[in-house]
N, C-alpha and C positions, 0 to 999 in steps of 0.2 A: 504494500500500500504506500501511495502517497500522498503528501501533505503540504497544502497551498497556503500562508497564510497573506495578508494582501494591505498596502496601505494607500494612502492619496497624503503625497507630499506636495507642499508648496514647490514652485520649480525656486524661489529665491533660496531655499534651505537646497538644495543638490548640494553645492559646493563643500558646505560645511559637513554635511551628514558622510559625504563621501572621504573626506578625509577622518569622519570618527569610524568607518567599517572597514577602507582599506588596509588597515595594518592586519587585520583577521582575516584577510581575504584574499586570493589571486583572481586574475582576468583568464577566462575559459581561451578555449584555442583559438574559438572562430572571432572573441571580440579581441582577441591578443592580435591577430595578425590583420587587424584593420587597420588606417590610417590614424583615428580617431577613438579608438576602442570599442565600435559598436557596430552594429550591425541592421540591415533593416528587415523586420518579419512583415511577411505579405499574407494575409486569409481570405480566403473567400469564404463567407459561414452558409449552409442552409440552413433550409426552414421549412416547415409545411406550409399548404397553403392560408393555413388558421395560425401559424406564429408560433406553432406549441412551444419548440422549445425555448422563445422569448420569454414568453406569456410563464412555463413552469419558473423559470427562473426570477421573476418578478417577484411568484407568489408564493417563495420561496419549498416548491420540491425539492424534499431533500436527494432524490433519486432522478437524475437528470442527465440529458448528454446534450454535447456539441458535438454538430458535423462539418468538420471545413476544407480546405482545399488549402496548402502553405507552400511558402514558396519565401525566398530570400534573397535580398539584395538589390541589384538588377537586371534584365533578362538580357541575356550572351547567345542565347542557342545552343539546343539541347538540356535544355534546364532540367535538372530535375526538381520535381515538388515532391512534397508528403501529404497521402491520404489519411486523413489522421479522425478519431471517434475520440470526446474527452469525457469521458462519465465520472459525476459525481454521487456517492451513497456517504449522504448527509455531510460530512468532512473527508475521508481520503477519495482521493483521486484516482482513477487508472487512464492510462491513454490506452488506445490502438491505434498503431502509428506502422505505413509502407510506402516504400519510395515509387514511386511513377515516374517516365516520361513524360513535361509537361503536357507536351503534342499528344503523348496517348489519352494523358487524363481528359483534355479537351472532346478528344472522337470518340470516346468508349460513354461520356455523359453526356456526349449530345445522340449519340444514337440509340440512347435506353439498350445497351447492351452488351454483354461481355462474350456474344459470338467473335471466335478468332479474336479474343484478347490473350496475346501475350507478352509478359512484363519481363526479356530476358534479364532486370536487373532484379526479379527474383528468386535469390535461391534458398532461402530460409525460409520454412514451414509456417511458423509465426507469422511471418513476414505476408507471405499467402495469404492465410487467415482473416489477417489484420483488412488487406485489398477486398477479401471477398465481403467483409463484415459491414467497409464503408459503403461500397455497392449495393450491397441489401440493402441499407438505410436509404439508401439516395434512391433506388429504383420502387422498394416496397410502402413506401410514403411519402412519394409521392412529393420528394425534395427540390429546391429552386433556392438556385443563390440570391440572398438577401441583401446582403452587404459583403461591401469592401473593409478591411478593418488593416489599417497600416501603422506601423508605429518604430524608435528606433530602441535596439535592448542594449544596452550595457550590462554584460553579466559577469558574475562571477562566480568562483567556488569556495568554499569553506578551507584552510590550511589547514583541518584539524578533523575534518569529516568531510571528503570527495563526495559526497551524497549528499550534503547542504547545498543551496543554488540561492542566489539571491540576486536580482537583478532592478535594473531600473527599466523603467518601460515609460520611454517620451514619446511627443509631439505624434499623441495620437490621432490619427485623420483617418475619411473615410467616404467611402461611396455608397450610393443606395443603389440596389437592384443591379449591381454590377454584371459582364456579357463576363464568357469563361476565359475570351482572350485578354480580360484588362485586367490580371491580377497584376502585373507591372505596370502600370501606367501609373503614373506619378498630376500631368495637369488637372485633373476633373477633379481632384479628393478635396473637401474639405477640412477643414481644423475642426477637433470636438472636444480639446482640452489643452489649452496649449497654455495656461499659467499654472499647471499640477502635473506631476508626474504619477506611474504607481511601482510603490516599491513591491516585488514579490518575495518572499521568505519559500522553499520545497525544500523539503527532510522528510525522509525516511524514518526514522524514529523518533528524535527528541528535537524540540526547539533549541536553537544556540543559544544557551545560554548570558555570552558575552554582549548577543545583540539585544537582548530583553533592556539593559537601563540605557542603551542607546537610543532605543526609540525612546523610552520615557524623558528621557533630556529633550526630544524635540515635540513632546506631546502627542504621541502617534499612534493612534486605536487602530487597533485589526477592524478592516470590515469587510462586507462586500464590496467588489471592485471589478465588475466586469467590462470587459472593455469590449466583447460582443454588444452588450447592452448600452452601454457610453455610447456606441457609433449607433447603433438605431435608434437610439432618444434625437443624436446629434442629426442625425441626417434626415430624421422626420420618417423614415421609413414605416412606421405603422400610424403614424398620423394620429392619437392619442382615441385610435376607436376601441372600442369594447373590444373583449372575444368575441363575444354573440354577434357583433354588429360584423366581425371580420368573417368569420362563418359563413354567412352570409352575401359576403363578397368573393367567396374564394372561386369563382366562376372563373374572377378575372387572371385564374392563373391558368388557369386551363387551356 
């Protein structure tokens, strides 16, 4: 199992928080060998045509998943993304998480099908699984991309537990109702919190200890902090209707 714990920092406080956690801390591989230290995550989320998994998450289910489509940085050719499923039961976390060819993940969800789908970049059993499990989801309910959810991560790892992850997650932006080719497009996104960042805390067992009176120096409650949710608040995507009333419109995905 794993375990998310989640905060909303002022962006004026980064500078100073960042120098009370780096001495606990190193920079992972992928933000070590940036220019900048960071790196940029790309999702595409779905959704049904009634929001469920918005809507569970609003009203707080403790039994929930995200479906999205990731992708990192920007697009070179040949990219590959991760199919990836994030279920939550009540606090720990599981992913399922398989690498794709973008171009595949493109033709295999616009054709509703896994005829003559093959992913020679997989060879791990898991890994398989993992592919066939996001597909069920996307083709058996009837899934459609919601939003764009873009942001920058500065991450790092614990010097004392490889299994602690603690990251900064900025200048989150975002699109509404995004095509499957714009998960890199950068013009159309707009801003959906750009004076707060959110810190993430992931451990496998125990909270770090060390960081517990750090947040309490900057005054900083664990809360919810979804940043699927931030971008369809921000981008208006469900337009502040009811379930009922969305229900009710779900023709229009059809």
């Amino acid at each position: 199992m794993r375990y998310e714990f989640k905060y909303i920092v002022p962006v004026k406080s980064m500078e100073s928080l960042r120098r009370k956690i780096t001495p606990f801390l190193e920079l992972d591989k992928f933000a070590e060998i940036s220019d900048n230290n960071e790196y940029t995550v790309r999702s595409i989320y779905f959704d049904s045509p009634a929001y469920d998994f918005y809507f569970e998450k609003l009203e707080g289910i403790k039994n929930r998943k995200k479906v999205r489509l990731r992708g990192y940085d920007e697009q070179l050719g040949n990219d590959k993304v991760f199919l990836e499923i994030k279920r939550k039961y009540d606090i720990p976390i599981i992913k399922y998480r398989a690498p794709i060819q973008y171009d595949e993940a493109i033709k295999v969800l616009k054709n509703k099908s896994l005829n003559g789908f093959e992913n020679s970049n997989i060879i791990d059993q898991k890994k398989i699984e993992n592919t066939k499990r996001f597909f069920y989801q996307v083709f058996s309910k009837n899934l459609r991309p919601v939003v764009l959810v873009v942001y920058e991560r500065e991450a790092y790892l614990s010097k004392f537990d490889s299994t602690v992850r603690v990251t900064f997650d900025k200048n989150l932006r975002g699109a509404a109702y995004p095509g499957l080719e714009e998960l890199y497009d950068e013009p159309f996104l707009s801003p959906v919190m750009s004076d707060k960042f959110i810190l993430e805390v992931k451990f496998n067992k125990s909270f770090p200890n060390w960081l517990t009176p750090i947040l309490g120096q900057f005054d900083l409650k664990r809360r919810s902090a979804s940043k699927y949710v931030f971008t369809m608040d921000g981008c208006n995507v469900v337009k502040s209707l009811s379930k009922s009333a969305i229900y009710t419109r779900s023709k229009w995905y059809q």
